[in-house]
KETI-619256 format. One record per residue (C-alpha): residue in one letter; x, y, z. Coordinates in steps of 0.001 Angstrom, whole numbers, padded with zeros to 6 digits, always signed. Layout:
! KETI-619256
AXYZ ...
This chain:
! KETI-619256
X+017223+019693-022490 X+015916+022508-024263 X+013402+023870-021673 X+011815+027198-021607 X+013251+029744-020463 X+010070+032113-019591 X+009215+028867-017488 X+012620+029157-015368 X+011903+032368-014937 X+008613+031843-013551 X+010155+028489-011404 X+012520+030821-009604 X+010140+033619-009141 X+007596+031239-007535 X+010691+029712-005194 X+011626+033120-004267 X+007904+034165-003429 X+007455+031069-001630 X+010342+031620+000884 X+010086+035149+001735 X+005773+034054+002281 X+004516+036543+000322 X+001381+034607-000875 X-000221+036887-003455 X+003170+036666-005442 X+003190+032648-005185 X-000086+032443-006758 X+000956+034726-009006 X+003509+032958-010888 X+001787+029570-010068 X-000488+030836-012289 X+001805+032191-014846 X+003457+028473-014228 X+000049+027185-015695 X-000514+029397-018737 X+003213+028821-020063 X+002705+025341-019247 X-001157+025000-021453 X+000633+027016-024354 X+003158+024230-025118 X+003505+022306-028404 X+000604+020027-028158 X+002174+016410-026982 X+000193+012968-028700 X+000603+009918-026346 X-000288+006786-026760 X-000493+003432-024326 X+000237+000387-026064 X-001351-002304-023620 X-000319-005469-025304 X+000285-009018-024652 X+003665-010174-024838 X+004822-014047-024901 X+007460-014823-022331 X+010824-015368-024335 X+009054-014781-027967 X+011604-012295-028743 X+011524-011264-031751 X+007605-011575-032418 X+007559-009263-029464 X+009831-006932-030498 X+008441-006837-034137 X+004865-006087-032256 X+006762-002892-030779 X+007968-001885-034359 X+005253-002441-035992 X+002649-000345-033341 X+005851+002397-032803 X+005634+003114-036581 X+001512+002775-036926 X+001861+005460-034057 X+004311+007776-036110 X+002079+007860-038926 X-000587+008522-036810 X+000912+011620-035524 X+001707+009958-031820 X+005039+011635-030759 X+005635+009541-027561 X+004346+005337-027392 X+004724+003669-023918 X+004421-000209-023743 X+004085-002063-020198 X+007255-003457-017730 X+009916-006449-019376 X+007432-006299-022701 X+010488-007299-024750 X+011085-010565-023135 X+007512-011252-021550 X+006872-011406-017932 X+008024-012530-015974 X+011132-013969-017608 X+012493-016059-014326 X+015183-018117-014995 X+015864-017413-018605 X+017544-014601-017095 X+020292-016404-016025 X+021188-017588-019783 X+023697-015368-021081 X+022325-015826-024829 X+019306-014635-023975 X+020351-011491-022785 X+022508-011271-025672 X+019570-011833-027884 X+017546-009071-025830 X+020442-006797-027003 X+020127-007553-030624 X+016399-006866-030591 X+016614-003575-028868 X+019413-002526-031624 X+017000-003541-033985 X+014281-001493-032491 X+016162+001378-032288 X+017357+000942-035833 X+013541+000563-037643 X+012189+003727-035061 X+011617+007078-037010 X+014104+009143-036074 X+011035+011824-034779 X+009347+008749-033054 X+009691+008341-029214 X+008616+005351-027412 X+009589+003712-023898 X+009450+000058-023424 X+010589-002425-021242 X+013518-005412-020850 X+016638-006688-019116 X+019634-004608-019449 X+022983-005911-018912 X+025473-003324-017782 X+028889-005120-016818 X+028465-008038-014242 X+025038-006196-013121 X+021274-006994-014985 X+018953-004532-014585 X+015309-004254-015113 X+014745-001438-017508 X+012266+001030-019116 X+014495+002387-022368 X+013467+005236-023704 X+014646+005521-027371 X+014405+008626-028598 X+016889+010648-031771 X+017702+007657-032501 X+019494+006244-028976 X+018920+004707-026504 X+018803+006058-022759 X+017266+003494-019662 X+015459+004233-016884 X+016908+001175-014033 X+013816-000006-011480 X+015195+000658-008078 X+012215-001237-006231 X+012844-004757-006513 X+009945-006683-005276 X+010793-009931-003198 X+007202-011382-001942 X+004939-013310-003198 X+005465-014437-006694 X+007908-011947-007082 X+011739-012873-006717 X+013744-009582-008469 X+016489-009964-006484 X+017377-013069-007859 X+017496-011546-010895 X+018374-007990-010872 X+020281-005193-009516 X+018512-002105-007937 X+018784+001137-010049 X+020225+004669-008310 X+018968+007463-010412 X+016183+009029-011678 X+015521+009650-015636 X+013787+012652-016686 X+013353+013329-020436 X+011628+016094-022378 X+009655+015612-025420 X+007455+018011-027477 X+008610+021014-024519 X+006887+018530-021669 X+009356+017144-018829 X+008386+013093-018018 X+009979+011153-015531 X+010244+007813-015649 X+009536+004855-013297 X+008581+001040-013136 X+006018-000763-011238 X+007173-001162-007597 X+009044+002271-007510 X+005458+003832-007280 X+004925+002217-004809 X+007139+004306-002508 X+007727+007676-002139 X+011607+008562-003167 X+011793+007362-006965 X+008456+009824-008061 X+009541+012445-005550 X+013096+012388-007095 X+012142+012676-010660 X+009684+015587-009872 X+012945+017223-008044 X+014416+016671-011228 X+012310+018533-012899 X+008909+015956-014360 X+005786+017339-015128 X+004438+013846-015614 X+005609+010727-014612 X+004927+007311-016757 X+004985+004054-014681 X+005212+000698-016911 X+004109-002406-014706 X+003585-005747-015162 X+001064-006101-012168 X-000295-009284-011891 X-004056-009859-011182 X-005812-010172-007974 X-009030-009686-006519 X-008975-005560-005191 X-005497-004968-006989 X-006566-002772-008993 X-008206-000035-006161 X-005077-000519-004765 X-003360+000545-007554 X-005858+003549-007791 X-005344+004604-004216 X-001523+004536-004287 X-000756+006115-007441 X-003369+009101-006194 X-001135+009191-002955 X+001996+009737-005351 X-000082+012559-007533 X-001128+014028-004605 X+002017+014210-002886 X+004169+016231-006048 X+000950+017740-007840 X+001862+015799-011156 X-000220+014146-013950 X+000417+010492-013680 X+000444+007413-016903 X+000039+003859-015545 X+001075+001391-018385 X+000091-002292-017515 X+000413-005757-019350 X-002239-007854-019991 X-002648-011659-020592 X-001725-014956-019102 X+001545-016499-018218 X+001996-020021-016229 X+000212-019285-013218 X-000179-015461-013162 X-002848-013591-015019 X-001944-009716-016160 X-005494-007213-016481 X-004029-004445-018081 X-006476-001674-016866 X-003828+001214-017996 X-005521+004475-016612 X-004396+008372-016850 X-004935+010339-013790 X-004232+013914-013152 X-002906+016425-010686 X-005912+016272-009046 X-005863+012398-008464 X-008665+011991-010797 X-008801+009171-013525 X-009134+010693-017537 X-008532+007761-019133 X-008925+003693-018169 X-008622+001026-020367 X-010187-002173-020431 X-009370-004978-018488 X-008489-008363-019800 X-008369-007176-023642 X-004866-006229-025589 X-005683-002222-026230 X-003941+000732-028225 X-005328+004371-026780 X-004042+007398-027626 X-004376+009588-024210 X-006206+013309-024273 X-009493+011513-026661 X-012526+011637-025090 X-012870+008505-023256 X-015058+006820-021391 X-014200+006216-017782 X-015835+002806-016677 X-017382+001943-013377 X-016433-000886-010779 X-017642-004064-012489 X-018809-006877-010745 X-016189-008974-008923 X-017581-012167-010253 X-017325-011223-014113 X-013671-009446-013184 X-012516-013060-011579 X-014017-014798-014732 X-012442-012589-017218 X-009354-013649-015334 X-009877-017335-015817 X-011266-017081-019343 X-008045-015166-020504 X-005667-016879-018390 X-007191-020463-019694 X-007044-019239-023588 X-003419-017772-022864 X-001788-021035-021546 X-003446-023075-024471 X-002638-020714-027119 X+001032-019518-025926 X+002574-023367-025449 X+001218-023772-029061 X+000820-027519-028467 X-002716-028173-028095 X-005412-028458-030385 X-008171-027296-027683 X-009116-029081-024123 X-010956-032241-022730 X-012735-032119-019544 X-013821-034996-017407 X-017220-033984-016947 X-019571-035399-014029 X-022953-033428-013999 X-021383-031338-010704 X-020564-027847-010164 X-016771-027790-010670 X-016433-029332-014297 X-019601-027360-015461 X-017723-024155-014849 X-014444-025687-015754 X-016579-026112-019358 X-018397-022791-019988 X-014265-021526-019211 X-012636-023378-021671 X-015851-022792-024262 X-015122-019130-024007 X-011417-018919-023835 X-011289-021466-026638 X-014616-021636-028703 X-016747-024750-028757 X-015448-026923-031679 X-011881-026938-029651 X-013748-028312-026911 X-014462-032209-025862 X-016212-033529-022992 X-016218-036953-021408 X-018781-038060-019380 X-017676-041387-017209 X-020720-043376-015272 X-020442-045792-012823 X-023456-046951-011079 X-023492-044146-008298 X-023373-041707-010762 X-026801-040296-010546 X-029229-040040-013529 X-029949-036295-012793 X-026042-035970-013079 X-026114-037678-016580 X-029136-035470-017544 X-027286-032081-016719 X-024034-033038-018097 X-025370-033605-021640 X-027758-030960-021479 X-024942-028622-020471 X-022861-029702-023685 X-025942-029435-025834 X-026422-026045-025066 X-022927-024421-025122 X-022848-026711-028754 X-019339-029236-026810 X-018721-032731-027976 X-020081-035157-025700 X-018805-038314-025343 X-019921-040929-022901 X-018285-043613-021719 X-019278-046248-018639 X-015982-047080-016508 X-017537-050252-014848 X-015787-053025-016548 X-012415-051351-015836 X-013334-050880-012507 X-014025-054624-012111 X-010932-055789-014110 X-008796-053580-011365 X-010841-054997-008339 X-010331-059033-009932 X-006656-058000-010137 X-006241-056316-006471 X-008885-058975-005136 X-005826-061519-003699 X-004132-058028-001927 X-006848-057030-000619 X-008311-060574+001023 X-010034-059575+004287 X-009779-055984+003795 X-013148-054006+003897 X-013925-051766+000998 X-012833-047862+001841 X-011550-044789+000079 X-009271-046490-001607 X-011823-048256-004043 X-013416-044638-004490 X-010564-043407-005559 X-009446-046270-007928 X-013274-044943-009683 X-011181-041417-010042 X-008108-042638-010953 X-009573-044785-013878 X-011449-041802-015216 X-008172-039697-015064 X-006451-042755-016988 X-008913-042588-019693 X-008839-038689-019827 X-005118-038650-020180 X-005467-041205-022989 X-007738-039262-024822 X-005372-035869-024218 X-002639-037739-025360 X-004470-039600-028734 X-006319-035640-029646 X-003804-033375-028345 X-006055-031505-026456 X-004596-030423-022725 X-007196-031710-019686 X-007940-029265-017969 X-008339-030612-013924 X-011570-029558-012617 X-010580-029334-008628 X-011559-026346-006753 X-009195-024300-003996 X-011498-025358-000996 X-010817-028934-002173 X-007397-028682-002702 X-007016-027185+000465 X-008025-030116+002392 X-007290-032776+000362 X-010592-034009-000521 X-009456-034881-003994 X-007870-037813-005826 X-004191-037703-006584 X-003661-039129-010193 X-007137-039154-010506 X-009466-035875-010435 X-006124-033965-010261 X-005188-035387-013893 X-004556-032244-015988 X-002446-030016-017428 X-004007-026532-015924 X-006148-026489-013593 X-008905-023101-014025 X-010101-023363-010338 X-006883-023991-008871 X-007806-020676-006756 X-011179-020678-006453 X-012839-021373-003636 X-016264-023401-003768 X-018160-020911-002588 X-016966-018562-005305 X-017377-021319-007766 X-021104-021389-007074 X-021009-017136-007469 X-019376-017518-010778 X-021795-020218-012135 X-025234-017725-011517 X-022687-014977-013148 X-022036-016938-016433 X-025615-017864-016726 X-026798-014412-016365 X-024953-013725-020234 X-026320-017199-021353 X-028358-019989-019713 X-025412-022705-019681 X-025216-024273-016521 X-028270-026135-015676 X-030279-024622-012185 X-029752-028077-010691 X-026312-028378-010986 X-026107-025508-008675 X-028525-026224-006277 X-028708-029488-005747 X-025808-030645-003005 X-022465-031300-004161 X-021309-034882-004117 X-018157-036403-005833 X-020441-039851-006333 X-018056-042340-005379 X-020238-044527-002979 X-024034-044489-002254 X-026358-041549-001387 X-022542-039683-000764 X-022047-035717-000204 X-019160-033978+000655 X-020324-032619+003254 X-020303-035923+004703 X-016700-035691+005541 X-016366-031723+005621 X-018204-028740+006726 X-020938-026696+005088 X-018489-024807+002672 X-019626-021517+003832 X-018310-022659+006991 X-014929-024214+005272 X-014271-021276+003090 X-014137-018707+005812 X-011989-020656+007851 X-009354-021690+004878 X-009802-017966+003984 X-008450-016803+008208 X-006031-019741+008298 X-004594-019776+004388 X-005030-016352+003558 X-004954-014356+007171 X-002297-016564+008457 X-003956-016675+011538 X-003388-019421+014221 X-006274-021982+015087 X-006463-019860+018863 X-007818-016614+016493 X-009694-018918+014471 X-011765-019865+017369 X-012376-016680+019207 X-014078-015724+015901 X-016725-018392+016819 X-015844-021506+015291 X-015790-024628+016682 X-012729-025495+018028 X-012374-029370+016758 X-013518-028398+013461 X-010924-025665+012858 X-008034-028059+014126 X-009568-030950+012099 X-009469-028507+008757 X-005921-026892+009910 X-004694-030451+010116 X-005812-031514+006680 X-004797-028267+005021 X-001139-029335+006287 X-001046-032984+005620 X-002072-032479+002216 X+000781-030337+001143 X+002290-033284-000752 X-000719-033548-002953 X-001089-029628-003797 X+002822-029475-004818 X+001956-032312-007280 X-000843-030271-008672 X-001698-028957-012030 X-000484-025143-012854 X-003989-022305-011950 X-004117-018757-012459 X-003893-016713-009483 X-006659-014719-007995 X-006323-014096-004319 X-003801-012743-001945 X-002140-016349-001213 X-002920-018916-004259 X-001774-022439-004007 X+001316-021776-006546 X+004769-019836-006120 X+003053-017332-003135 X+002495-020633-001300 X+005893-022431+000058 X+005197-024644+002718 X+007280-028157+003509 X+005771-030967+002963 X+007327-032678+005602 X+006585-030734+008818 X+005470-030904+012307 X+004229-027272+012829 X+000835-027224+014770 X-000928-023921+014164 
């Protein structure tokens, strides 16, 4: 590397200082340190926070040409795109294909190929070295190629690396425009040794790329540890994230700058695809509400799984007049505009007229089409066909449900006919217990709520109606009901869901046993009766539409129980 040698100098006078004590002298060339350090050829960076399609190869790879050359022009000397952006994230089992690692090898050839030769930029993708795949931040720069190998290989949650990938040894330290940058990827910052070593090796700043997933906090975590590893080597820090959907897993982007002093200089938005070119006077945003940060989530990760599979032509939702679907509608309206919207209201004679009322007036007002259409007859055709099976037998749950599962029937038909996706309006409190209808209410293809609790639904619909009046006042205060038999409520058969929530929230989330659950004041029966019904359920949740993830432990790949089990908690 061609480093300075006035700064060597000054290094090894500082070291010197520093063992023999002598304090005055340390400060000294510290400061002489800083003034050869501010008098270096001005460096131009710039994050390129972008949304990449898992497996979309080449469009992804053309996006990094065609921003890497935009940047050139520009005047950028160094571009820095988020973790795997090549091949989308995260990748899973495509990784196992050997042509697709071959075809992630002709795409970073033809990167490196179409890069001004003056242009530097650092990106992310597989590398295959031998028998071993790595995950990799390449750095091409002089037209080659060098790669930084992620030695952090997460292994929880809805991470599984080590399936995949082989650790990395070494740190990668580059210079560009006189400035030393180390290089690391999302987990390595995590701990100590991979930051530490790079600063060792001589990095002045270090750039992280990350695809970090979404969840409610993540981000002051992020903000906490990456000030730990500033802190800790007295080094300006560039945190590159992805944004967008993918399957169940929602990416904010929220790339920030922070400097030797741990504080932030630059943050982008969250939730929005985002080019910034670091050192511009920026504007550092406050803590936003967690109620519009979890619907940003489920706006973009709802738009991202329609748009992405590029085989629907917009969504139908099974809409009853009740809490759930009205939310489940103002999401789809603004991750997919109204006229690529349908909704389908389905009476039957407990359906309540207040329920009709709000449905339509809901649809009227976010400009939906409504459609409605009465499910008695079907209803009775089933009930003359089922009538000789069921001789003797008193009416239950199971005639409720055959209500839901000829409304998810009909919704299904209409998905199918339109080519619109339905999206399944069940919340996580629900689908914790049970209290929905397999092949019924749990008809869909994504499911927005999948990780929302009720009680959070209810928070969510006030926040959406505080940037438009959509959601009727009565639809949120009246008491929830799934209308399925006369004068019926759910709490009928379940606990005030302030009461529910906080215990699927210490037994789902916490872990904790029903012994703990107790001591923190709750009845005993009730927290064994919900415990009970979160485990014999399990076979309905695995059959479950696809959600985005918002919490610590969502019903999707952070959640691996057995369905067939006799664990008491």
């Amino acid at each position: 590397m061609n480093i300075n040698p006035a700064e060597v100098v000054a290094n090894t006078k500082l070291e010197q200082a520093k063992i023999n004590n002598n304090e005055i002298k340390a400060k000294f060339w510290q400061e002489q340190i800083e003034n050869l350090r501010s008098d270096l050829v001005s460096l131009k960076i710039e994050i390129a926070q972008i949304n990449p399609i898992v497996g979309d190869l080449s469009n992804n790879a053309e996006q990094i040409i065609d921003l890497s050359c935009k940047a050139f022009k520009s005047g950028v000397h160094l571009l820095i795109f988020p973790e795997l952006v090549l091949c989308g994230y995260p990748p899973e089992d495509l990784l196992l294909r050997d042509g697709f690692i071959t075809k992630v090898e002709i795409e970073i050839e033809r990167i490196r190929k179409q890069l001004p030769k003056a242009m530097s930029i650092i990106f992310g993708s597989p590398t295959r070295i031998g028998e071993c795949l790595y995950n990799s931040a390449n750095l091409i720069q002089y037209g080659k190629v060098r790669s930084y190998h992620k030695q952090y290989l997460p292994n929880y949650g809805v991470f599984d690396e080590k399936r995949y990938f082989t650790p990395g040894q070494a740190p990668m330290v580059f210079e560009c425009q006189g400035q030393r940058i180390g290089v690391v990827i999302c987990e390595d910052a995590w701990n100590e040794t991979p930051v530490s070593n790079a600063v060792n090796q001589g990095a002045q700043t270090i750039v992280s790329i990350n695809a970090s997933p979404f969840q409610v906090n993540k981000h002051n975590q992020r903000l906490q540890t990456i000030r730990q590893r500033v802190l800790e080597n007295k080094i300006d820090f560039i945190y590159v994230n992805a944004v967008g959907g993918q399957d169940e897993l929602v990416f904010d982007g929220g790339s920030f700058t922070m400097n030797r002093k741990g504080e932030v200089t630059n943050q982008l938005p969250f939730f929005k695809a985002t080019i910034q070119i670091l050192g511009t006077p920026a504007i550092i945003s406050s803590i936003e509400l967690i109620e519009k940060t979890i619907y940003d989530a489920l706006v973009l990760a709802t738009k991202d799984y329609v748009q992405k599979n590029g085989i629907f032509e917009g969504a139908v939702i099974g809409l009853s007049g009740g809490i759930d679907s009205a939310l489940t509608l103002a999401i789809a309206v603004d991750a997919l505009g109204s006229e690529n919207v349908q909704a389908i209201m389905m009476p039957y004679e407990y359906t309540s007229t207040i329920s009709i009322e709000d449905a339509k007036a809901q649809t009227s007002s976010m400009s939906v089409d409504y459609r409605s259409r009465i499910v008695a007859m079907s209803f009775c055709s089933f009930n003359m066909q089922l009538a000789p099976l069921f001789k003797g037998l008193n009416a239950d749950t199971t005639e409720e449900n055959l209500q839901a599962r000829i409304r998810g029937t009909l919704l299904m038909a209409i998905s199918n006919k339109f080519g619109k996706i339905l999206l399944a309006t069940g919340n996580k409190s629900e689908m914790a217990v049970g209290y929905t209808t397999l092949y019924g209410d749990m008809s869909g293809g994504f499911a927005p709520l999948k990780d929302i609790a009720k009680t959070m639904v209810y928070r969510l619909a006030k926040y959406r109606n505080t940037i438009n009046y959509v959601i009727p006042g009565r639809v949120i205060d009246r008491a929830p009901s799934a209308e399925l038999a006369p004068n019926q409520v759910d709490q009928d058969s379940l606990p005030e869901y302030y009461e529910l929530d906080a215990i699927l929230e210490l037994f789902i989330e916490k872990k904790h046993s029903v012994e703990y659950i107790t001591h923190q004041g709750y009845d005993v029966d009730t927290v064994k009766h919900i415990t009970n019904m979160v485990l014999s359920n399990e076979y309905k949740r695995r059959q479950s539409a696809p959600g985005p993830k918002i919490s610590q432990n969502s019903f999707g790949k952070d959640h691996r129980y057995p369905m067939t089990s006799k664990f008491q908690p």
